[in-house]
C-alpha positions in Angstrom: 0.0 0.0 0.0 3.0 2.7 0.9 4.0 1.7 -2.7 1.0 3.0 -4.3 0.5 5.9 -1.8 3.9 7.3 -3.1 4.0 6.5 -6.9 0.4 8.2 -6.6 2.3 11.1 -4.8 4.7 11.7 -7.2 2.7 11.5 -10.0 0.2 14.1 -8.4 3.9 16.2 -7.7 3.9 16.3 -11.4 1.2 17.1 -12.4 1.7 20.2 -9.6 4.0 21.1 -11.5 2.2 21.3 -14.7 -0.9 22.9 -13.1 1.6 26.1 -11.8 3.4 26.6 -15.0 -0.1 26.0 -17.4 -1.7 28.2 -15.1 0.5 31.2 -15.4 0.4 30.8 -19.3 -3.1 30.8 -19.7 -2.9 34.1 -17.5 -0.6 35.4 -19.9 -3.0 34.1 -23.0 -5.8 35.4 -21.3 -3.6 39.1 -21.3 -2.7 39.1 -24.7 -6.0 38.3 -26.4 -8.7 39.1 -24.3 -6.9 42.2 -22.7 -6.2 43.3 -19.1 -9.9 43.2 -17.5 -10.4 39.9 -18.5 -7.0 39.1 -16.8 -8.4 40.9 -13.9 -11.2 38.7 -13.9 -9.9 35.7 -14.2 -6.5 35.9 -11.9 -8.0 35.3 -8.3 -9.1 31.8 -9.8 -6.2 30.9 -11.2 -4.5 32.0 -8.2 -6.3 29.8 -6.4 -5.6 26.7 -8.7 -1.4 27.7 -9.0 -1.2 28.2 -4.9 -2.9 24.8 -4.6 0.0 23.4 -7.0 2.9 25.2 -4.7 1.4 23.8 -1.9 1.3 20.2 -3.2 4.6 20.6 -4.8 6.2 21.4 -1.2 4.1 18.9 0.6 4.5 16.3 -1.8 8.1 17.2 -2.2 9.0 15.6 1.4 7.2 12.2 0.5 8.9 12.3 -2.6 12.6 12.8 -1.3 12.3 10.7 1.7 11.7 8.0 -1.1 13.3 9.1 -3.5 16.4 6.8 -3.9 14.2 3.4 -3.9 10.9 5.0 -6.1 13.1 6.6 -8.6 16.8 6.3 -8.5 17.1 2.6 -7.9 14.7 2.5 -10.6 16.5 4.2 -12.7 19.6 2.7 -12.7 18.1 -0.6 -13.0 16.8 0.3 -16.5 19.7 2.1 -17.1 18.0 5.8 -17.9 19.5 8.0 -15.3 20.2 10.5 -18.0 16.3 10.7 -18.2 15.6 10.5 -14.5 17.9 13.7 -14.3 16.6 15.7 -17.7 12.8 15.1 -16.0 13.6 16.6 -12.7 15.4 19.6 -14.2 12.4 19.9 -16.5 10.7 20.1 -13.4 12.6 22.4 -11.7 12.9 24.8 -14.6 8.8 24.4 -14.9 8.5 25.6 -11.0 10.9 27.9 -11.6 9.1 29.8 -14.5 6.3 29.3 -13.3 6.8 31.0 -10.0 8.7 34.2 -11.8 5.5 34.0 -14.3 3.0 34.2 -11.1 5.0 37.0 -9.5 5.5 39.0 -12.4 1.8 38.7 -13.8 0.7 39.7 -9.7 2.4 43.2 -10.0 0.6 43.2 -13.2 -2.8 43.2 -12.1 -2.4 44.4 -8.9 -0.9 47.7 -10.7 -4.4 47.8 -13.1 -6.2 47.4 -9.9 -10.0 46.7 -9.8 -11.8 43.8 -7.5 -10.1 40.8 -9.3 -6.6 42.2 -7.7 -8.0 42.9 -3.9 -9.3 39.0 -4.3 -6.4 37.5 -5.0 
């Protein structure tokens, strides 16, 4: 059962991941072709969807490197694709990374246009 519990961990870690960085793009979509009030609008949702991604990524980062050397890097070496075990998780990073400069960036953004959807978020 601990098996199961973390390879669904990491997987959800993943898709954490995803969520923060696809979240901040469609933010930046939403900007460019539906202008800055729909931005407004729609940012304290998408907030709430890319802080529920940060908190799973940290949360579901302890599982993940507490097991990390028998779910993964044993693994790995056994099928002999380290070189993609390490490319994923600096994907990964990289994805957070962005992500996170994306979120902060496109914050000052809207909270400089100001209206409702900036006090909400």
């Amino acid at each position: 059962m601990t098996s199961i519990l973390i390879i669904l961990n990491n997987y959800f870690h993943d898709v954490a991941t995803a969520v923060l960085l696809s979240s901040a793009v469609v933010l930046l979509v939403v900007a460019r072709v539906a202008g800055e009030d729909a931005l407004v609008r729609v940012y304290p949702a998408l907030t709430r969807f890319a802080r529920g991604a940060l908190a799973w990524i940290v949360v579901g980062g302890i599982p993940r490197t507490i097991f990390f050397t028998r779910y993964e890097w044993v693994p790995a070496v056994v099928k002999g694709i380290v070189p993609a075990l390490v490319v994923k998780h600096t994907l990964m990073a990289a994805a957070v990374i962005a992500g996170s400069i994306m979120w902060v960036r496109i914050g000052r953004r809207v909270r400089a246009g100001g209206g409702a959807g900036a006090r909400d978020a």
